[in-house]
Backbone as CSV, one residue per row, in Angstrom:
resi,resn,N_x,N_y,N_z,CA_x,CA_y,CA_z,C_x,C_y,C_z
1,UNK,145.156,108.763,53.408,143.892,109.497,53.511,144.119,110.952,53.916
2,UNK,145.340,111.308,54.747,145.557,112.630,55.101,146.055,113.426,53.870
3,UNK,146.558,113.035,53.104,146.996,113.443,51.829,145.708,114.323,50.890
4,UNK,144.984,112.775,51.048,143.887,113.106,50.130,142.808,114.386,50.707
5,UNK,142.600,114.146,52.360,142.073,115.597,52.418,142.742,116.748,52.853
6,UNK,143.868,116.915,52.621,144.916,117.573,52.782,144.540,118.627,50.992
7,UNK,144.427,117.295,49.999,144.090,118.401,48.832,142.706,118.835,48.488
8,UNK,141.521,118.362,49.175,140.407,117.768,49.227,140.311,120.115,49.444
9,UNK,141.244,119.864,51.126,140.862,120.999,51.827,141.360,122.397,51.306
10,UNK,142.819,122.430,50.209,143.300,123.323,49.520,142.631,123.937,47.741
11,UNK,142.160,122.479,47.405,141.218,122.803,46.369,139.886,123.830,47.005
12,UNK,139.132,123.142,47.835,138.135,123.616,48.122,138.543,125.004,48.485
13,UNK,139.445,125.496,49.138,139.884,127.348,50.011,139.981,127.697,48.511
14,UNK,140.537,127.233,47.275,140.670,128.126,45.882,139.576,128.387,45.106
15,UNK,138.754,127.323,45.261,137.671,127.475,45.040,136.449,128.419,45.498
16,UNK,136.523,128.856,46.996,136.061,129.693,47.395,136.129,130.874,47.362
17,UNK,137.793,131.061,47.279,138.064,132.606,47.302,138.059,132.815,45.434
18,UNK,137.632,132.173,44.616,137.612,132.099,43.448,136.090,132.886,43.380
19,UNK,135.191,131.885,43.489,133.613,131.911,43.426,133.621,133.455,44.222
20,UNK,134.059,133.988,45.349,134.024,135.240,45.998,133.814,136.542,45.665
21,UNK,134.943,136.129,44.530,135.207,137.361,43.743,134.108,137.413,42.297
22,UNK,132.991,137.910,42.693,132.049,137.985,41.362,132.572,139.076,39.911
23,UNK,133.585,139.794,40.304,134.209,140.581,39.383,134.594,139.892,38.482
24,UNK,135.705,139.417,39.135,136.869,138.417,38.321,136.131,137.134,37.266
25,UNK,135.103,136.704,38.304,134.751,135.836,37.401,133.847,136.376,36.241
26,UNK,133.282,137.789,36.225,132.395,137.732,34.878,132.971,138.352,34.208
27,UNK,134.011,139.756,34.283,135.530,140.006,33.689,136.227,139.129,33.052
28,UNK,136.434,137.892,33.187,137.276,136.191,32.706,136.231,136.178,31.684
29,UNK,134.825,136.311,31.674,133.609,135.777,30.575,133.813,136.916,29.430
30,UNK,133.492,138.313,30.486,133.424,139.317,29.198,134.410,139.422,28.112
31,UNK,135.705,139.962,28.548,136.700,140.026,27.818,136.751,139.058,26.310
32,UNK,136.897,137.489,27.261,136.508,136.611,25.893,135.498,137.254,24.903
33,UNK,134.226,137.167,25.186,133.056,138.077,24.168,133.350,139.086,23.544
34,UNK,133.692,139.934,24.240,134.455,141.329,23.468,135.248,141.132,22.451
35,UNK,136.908,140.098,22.907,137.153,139.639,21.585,136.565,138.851,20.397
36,UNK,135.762,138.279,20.569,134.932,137.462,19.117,134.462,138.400,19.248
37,UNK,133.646,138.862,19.768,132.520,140.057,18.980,132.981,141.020,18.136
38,UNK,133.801,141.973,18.765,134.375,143.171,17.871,135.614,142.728,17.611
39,UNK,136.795,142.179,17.608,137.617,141.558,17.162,136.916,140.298,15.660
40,UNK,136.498,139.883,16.300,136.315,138.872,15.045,135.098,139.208,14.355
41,UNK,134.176,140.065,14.616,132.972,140.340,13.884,133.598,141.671,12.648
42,UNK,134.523,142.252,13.369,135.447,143.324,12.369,135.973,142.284,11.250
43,UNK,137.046,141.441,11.360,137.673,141.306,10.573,137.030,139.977,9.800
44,UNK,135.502,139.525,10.611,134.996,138.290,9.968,133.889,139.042,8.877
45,UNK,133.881,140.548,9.015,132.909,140.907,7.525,133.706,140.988,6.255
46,UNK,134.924,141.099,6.141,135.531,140.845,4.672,136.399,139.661,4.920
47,UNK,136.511,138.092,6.118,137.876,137.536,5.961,136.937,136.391,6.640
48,UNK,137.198,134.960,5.727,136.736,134.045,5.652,137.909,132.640,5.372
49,UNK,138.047,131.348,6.631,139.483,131.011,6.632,138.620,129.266,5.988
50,UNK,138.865,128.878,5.223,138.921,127.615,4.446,136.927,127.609,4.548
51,UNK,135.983,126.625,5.017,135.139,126.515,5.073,134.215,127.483,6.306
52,UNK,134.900,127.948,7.334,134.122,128.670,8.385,134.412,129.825,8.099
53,UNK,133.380,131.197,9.302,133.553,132.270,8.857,134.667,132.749,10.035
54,UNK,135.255,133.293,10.029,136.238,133.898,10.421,135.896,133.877,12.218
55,UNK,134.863,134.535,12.993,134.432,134.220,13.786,134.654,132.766,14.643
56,UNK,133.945,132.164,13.577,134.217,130.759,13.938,135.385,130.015,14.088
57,UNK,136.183,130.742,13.428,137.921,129.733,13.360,138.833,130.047,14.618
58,UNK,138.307,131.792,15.159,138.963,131.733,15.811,138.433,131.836,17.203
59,UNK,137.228,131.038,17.179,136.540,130.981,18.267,137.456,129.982,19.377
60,UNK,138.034,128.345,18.964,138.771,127.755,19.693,140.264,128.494,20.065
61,UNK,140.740,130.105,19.374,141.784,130.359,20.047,141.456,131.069,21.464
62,UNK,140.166,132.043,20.984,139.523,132.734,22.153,139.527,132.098,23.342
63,UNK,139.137,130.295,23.085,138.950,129.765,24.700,140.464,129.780,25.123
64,UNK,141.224,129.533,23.752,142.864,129.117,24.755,143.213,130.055,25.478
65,UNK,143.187,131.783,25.063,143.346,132.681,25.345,142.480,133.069,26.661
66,UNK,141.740,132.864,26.806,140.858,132.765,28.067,141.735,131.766,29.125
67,UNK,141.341,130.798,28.484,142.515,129.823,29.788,144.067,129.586,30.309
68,UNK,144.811,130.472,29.185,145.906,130.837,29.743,145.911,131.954,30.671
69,UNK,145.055,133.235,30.499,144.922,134.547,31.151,144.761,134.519,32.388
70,UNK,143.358,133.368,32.810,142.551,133.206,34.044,143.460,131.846,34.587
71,UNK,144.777,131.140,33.980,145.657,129.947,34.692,146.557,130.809,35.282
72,UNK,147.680,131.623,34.327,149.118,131.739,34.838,148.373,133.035,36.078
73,UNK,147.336,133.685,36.102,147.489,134.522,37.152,146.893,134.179,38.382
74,UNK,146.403,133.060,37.578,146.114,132.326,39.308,146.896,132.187,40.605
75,UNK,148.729,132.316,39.977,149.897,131.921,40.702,149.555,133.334,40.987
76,UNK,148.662,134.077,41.031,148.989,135.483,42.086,148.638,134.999,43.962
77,UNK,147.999,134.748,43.666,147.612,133.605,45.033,148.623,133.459,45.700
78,UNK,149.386,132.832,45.469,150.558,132.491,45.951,151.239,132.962,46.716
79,UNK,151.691,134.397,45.916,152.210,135.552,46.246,151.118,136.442,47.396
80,UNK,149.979,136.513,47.262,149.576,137.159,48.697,149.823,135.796,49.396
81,UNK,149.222,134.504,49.614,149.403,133.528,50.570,150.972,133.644,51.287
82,UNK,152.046,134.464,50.382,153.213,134.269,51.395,152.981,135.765,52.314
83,UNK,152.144,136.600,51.666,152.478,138.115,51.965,151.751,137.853,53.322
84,UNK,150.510,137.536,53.422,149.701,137.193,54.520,150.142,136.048,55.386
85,UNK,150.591,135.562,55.276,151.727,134.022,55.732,150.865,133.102,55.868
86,UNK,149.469,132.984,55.098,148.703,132.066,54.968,149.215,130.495,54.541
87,UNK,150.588,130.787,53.738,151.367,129.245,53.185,151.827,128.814,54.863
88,UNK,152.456,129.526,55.914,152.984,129.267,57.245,152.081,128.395,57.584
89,UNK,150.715,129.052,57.541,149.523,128.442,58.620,149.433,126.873,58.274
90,UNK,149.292,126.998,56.388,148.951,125.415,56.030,150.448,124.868,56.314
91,UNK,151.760,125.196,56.119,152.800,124.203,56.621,152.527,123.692,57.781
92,UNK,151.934,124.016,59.181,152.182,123.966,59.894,151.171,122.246,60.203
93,UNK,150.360,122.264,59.353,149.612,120.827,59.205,150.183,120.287,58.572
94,UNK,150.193,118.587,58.839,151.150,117.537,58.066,150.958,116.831,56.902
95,UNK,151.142,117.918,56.242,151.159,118.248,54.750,152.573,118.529,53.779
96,UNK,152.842,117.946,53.266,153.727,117.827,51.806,153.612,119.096,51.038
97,UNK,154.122,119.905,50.626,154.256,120.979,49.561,153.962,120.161,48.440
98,UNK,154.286,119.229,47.737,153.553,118.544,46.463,152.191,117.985,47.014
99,UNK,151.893,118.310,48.486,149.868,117.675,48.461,149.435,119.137,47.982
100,UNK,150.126,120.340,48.636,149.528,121.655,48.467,149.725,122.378,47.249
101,UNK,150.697,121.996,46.456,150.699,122.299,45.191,149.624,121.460,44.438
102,UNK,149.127,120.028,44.329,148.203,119.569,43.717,147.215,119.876,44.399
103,UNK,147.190,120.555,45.249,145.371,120.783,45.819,145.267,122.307,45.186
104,UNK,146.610,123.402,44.872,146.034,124.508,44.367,145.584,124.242,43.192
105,UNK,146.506,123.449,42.033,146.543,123.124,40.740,145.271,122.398,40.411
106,UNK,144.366,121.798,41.029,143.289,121.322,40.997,141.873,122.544,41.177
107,UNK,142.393,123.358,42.055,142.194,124.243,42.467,141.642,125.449,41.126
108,UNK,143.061,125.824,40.449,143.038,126.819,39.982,142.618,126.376,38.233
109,UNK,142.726,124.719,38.027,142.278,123.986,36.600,140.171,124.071,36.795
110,UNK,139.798,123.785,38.308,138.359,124.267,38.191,137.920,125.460,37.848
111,UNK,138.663,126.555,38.660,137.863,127.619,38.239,138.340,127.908,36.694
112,UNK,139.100,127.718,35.883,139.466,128.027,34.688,138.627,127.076,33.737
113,UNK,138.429,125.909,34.045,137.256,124.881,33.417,135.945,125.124,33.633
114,UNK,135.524,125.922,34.776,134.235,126.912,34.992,133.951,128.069,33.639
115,UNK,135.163,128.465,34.107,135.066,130.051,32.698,135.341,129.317,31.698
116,UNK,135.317,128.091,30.796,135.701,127.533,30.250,134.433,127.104,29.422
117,UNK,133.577,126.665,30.764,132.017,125.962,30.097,131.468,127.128,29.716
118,UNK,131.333,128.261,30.504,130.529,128.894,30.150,130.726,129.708,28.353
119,UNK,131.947,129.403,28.583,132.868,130.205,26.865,132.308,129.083,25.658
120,UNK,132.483,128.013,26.468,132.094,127.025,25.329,130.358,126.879,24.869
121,UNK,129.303,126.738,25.728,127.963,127.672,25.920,127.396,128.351,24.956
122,UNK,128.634,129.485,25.279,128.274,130.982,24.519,128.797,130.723,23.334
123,UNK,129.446,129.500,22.673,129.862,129.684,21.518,128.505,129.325,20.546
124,UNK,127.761,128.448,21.042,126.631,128.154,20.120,126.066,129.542,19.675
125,UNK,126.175,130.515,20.128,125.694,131.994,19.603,126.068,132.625,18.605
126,UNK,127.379,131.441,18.255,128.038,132.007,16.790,128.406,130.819,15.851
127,UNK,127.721,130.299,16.186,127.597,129.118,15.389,128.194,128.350,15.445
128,UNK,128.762,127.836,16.340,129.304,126.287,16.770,128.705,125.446,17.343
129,UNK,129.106,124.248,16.588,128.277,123.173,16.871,128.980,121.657,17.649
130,UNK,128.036,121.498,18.597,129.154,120.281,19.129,128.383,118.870,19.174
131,UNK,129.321,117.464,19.223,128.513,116.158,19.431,129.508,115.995,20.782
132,UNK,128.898,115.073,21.114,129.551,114.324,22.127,131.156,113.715,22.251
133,UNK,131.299,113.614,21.283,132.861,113.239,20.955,133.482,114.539,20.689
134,UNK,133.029,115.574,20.186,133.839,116.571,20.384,133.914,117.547,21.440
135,UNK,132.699,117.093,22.133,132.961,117.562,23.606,133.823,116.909,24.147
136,UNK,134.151,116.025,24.589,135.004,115.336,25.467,136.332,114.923,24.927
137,UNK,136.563,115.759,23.927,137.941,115.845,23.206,138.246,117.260,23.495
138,UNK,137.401,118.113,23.598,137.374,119.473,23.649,137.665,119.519,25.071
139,UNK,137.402,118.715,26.054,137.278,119.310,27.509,138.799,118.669,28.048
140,UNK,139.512,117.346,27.035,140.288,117.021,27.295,141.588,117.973,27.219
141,UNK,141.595,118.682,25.687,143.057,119.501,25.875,142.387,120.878,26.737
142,UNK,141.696,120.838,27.191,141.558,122.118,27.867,142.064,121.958,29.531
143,UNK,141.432,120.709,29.576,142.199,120.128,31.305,143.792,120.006,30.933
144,UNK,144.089,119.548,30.102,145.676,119.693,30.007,146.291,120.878,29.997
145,UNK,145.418,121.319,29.179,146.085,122.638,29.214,145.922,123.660,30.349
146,UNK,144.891,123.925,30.846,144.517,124.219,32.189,146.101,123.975,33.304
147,UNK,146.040,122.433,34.024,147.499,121.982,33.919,148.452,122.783,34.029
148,UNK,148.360,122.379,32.972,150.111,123.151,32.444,150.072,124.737,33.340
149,UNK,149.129,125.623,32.481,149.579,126.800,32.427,149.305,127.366,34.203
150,UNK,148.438,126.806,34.686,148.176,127.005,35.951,149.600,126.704,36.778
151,UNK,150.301,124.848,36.635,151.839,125.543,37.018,152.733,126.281,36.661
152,UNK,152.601,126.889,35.868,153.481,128.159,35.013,152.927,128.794,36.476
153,UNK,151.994,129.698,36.659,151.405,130.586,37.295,152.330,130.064,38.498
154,UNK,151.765,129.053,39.256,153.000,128.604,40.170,153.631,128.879,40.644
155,UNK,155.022,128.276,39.365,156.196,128.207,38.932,156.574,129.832,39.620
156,UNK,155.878,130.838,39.270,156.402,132.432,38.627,156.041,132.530,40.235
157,UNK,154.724,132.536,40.644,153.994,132.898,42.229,155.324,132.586,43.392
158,UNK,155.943,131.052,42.978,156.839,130.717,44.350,157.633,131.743,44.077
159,UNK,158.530,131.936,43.516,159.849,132.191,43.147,159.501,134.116,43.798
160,UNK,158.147,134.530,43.398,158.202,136.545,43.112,157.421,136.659,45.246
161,UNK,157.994,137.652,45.082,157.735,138.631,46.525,156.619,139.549,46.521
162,UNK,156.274,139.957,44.839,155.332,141.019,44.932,154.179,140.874,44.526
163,UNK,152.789,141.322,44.026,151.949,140.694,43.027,152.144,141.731,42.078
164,UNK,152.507,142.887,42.185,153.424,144.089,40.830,154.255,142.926,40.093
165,UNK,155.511,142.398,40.882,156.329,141.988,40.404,155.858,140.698,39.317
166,UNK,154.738,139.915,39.900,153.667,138.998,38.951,153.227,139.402,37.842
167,UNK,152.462,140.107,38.056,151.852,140.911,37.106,152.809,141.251,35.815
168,UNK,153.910,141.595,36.404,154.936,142.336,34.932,155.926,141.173,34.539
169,UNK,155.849,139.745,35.502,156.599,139.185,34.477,155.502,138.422,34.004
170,UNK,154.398,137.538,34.624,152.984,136.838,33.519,152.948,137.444,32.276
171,UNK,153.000,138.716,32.220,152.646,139.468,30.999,153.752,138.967,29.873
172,UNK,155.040,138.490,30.405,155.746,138.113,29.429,155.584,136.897,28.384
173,UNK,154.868,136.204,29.647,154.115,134.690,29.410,152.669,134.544,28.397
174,UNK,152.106,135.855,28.867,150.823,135.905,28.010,150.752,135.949,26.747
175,UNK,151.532,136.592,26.358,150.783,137.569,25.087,152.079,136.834,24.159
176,UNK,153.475,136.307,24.397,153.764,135.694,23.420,153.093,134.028,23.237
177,UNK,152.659,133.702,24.622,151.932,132.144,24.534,150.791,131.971,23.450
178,UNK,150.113,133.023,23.546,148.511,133.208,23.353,149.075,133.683,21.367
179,UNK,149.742,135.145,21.225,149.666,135.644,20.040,150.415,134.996,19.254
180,UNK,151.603,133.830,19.439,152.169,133.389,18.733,151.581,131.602,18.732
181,UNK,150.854,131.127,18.706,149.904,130.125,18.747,149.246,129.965,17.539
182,UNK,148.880,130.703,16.773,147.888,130.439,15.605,146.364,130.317,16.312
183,UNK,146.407,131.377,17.347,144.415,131.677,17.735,144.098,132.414,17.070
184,UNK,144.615,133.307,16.107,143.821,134.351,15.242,144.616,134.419,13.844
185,UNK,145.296,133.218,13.531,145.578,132.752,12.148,145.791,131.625,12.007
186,UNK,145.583,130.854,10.175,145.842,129.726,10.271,147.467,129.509,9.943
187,UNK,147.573,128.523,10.247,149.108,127.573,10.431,150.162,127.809,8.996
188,UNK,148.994,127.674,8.324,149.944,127.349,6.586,150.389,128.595,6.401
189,UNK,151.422,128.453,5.606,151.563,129.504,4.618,152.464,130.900,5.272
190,UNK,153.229,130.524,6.587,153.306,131.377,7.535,154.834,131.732,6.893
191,UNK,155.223,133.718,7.291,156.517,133.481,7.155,157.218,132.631,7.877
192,UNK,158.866,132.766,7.716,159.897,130.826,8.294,160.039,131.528,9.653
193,UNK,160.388,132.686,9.911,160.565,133.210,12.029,158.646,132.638,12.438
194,UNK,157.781,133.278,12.135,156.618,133.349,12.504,156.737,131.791,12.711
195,UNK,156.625,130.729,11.263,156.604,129.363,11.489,157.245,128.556,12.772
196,UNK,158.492,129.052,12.419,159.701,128.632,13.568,158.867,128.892,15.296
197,UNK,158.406,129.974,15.306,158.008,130.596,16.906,156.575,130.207,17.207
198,UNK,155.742,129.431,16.074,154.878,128.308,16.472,154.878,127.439,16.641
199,UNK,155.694,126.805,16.124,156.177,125.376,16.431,156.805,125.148,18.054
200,UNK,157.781,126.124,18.266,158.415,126.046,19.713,157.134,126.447,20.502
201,UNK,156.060,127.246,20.145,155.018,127.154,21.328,154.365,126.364,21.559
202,UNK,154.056,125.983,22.677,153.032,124.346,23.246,151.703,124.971,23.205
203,UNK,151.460,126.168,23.329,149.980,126.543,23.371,149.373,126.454,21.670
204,UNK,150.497,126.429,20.794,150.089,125.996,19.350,149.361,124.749,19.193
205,UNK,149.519,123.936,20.401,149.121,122.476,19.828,147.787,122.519,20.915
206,UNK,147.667,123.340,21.456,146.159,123.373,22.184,145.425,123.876,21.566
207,UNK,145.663,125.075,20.791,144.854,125.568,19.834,144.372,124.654,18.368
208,UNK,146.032,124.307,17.709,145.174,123.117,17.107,144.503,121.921,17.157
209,UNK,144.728,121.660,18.722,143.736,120.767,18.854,142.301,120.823,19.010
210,UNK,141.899,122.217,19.612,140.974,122.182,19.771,140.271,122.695,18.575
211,UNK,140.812,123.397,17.664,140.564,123.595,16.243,139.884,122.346,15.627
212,UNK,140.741,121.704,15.930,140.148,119.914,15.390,138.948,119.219,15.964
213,UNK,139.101,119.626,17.251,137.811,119.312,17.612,136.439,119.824,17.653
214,UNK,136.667,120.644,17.230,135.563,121.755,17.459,134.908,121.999,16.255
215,UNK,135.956,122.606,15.148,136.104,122.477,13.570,136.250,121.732,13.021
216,UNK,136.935,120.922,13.437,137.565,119.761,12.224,138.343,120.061,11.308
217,UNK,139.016,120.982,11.359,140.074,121.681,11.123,141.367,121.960,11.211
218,UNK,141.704,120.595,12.452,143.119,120.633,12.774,144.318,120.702,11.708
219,UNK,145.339,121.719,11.799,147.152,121.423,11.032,147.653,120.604,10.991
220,UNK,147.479,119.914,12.418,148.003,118.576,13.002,147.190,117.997,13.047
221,UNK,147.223,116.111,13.036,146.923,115.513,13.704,146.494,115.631,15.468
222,UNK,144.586,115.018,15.691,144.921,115.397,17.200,145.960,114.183,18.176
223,UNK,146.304,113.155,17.696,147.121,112.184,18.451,148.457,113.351,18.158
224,UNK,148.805,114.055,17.605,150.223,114.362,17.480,150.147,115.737,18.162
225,UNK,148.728,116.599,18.432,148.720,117.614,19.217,148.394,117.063,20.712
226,UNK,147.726,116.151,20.879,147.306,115.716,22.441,148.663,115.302,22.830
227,UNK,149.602,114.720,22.147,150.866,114.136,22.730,151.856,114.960,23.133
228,UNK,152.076,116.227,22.383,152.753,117.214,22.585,152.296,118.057,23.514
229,UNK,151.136,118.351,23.683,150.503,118.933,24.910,150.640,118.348,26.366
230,UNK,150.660,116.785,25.999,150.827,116.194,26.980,152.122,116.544,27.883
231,UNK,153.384,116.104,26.965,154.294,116.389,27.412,154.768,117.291,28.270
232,UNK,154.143,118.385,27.260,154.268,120.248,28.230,153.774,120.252,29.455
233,UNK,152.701,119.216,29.965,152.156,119.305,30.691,152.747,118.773,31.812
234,UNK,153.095,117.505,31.743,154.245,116.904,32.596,154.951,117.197,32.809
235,UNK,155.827,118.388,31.692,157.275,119.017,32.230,157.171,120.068,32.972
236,UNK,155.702,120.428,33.107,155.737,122.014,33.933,154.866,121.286,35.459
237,UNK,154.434,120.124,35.377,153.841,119.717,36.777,155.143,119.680,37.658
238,UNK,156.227,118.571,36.716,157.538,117.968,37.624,158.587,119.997,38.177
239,UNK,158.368,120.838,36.820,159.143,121.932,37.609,158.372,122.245,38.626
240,UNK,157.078,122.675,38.441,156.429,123.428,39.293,156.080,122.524,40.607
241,UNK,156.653,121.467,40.616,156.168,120.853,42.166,157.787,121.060,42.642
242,UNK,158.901,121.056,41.962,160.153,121.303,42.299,160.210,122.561,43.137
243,UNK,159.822,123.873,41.446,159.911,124.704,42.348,158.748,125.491,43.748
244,UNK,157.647,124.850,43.690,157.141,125.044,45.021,157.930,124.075,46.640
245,UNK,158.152,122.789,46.264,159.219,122.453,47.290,160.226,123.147,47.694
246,UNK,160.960,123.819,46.818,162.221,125.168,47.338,161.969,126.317,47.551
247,UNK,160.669,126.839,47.450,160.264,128.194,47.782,160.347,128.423,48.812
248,UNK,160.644,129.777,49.028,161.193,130.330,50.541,159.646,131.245,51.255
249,UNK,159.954,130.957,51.867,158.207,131.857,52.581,158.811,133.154,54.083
């Protein structure tokens, strides 16, 4: 039971200092909008991808791209919690580094599943349409994925001293996770490097999954994208509880 409110009490502090910041959170909303709007309203007046309009196709990369941005920098946290020695205070209660790593990671998968609903919401404004089964297929690779990329954030937070130093390596994480994915193209037809450097990305199979669910449109199969997602997901919980157990404070 100490366990359980041990994460009960670390979710809830991320949650707060999350909700706090009213910037961050409508900054996480806008940005998304900005890209479909003038990003995809530009290139959706002459470019139209199988049955949807352009807008629409790459509306499920927009959310991935949203939820990797607002996961891996969540591990900035981290990095002030050592600067402020706020991680000291919680060691000092009899608490496990894997209770406090799953109470941030729970932590930092809400507020990203927050900016998440509201993205999904705002998509009916451009014409997406959802049932019930594709909601709850839709909310599924997004919690996985959430997951994952939130211990990435982690992963990067234990290990760095600075939030500069965060900042400039996430960025390494971002923009090849997100641009080499297939969120703002489809799958087929790709040159063989481009092909090759989607396939090795795991955020490819969140995007086509949620492509599939959303569109019905998936490259893949979703049993063969939920499984592969899965995986990623498990392999970055087991590092990232590793490397928060060896982090130095």
């Amino acid at each position: 039971m100490g366990e359980m409110l041990g994460i009960y009490a670390i979710w809830y502090r991320e949650f707060k200092v999350f909700w706090r910041e009213k910037s961050r959170v409508i900054t996480s909303i806008i940005n998304p909008i900005m890209w479909l709007v003038i990003f995809g309203g530009g290139l959706g007046a002459s470019v139209s991808v199988g049955q949807v309009g352009y807008q629409q196709f790459i509306f499920p990369g927009i959310l991935t791209m949203a939820i990797v941005m607002s996961s891996i920098f969540f591990g900035a946290y981290v990095v002030w919690d050592k600067k402020i020695d706020f991680l000291k205070e919680v060691l000092v209660a009899p608490l496990s580094r894997t209770t406090i790593f799953t109470g941030k990671i729970l932590g930092g998968a809400t507020d990203s599943l927050m900016q998440a609903t509201i993205l999904v919401l705002i998509g009916t404004l451009f014409g997406i349409t959802y049932t019930v089964q594709s909601l709850l297929v839709t909310y599924l690779f997004l919690f996985l994925l959430t997951i994952a990329v939130v211990s990435i954030g982690l992963i990067i937070g234990s290990v760095m001293e600075s939030p500069e130093g965060f900042g400039l390596i996430t960025s390494f994480f971002v923009f090849p996770l997100t641009f080499l994915s297939g969120a703002f193209y489809p799958l087929n037809n790709l040159p063989q490097w481009l092909a090759v450097a989607t396939t090795i990305d795991p955020v490819t199979y969140a995007v086509d999954g949620l492509r599939g669910a959303i569109l019905g449109t998936s490259y893949n199969s979703l049993l063969f994208d939920f499984s592969l997602l899965s995986v990623f997901c498990v392999v970055m919980i087991v590092i990232g509880t590793i490397a928060f157990n060896r982090m130095k404070l």
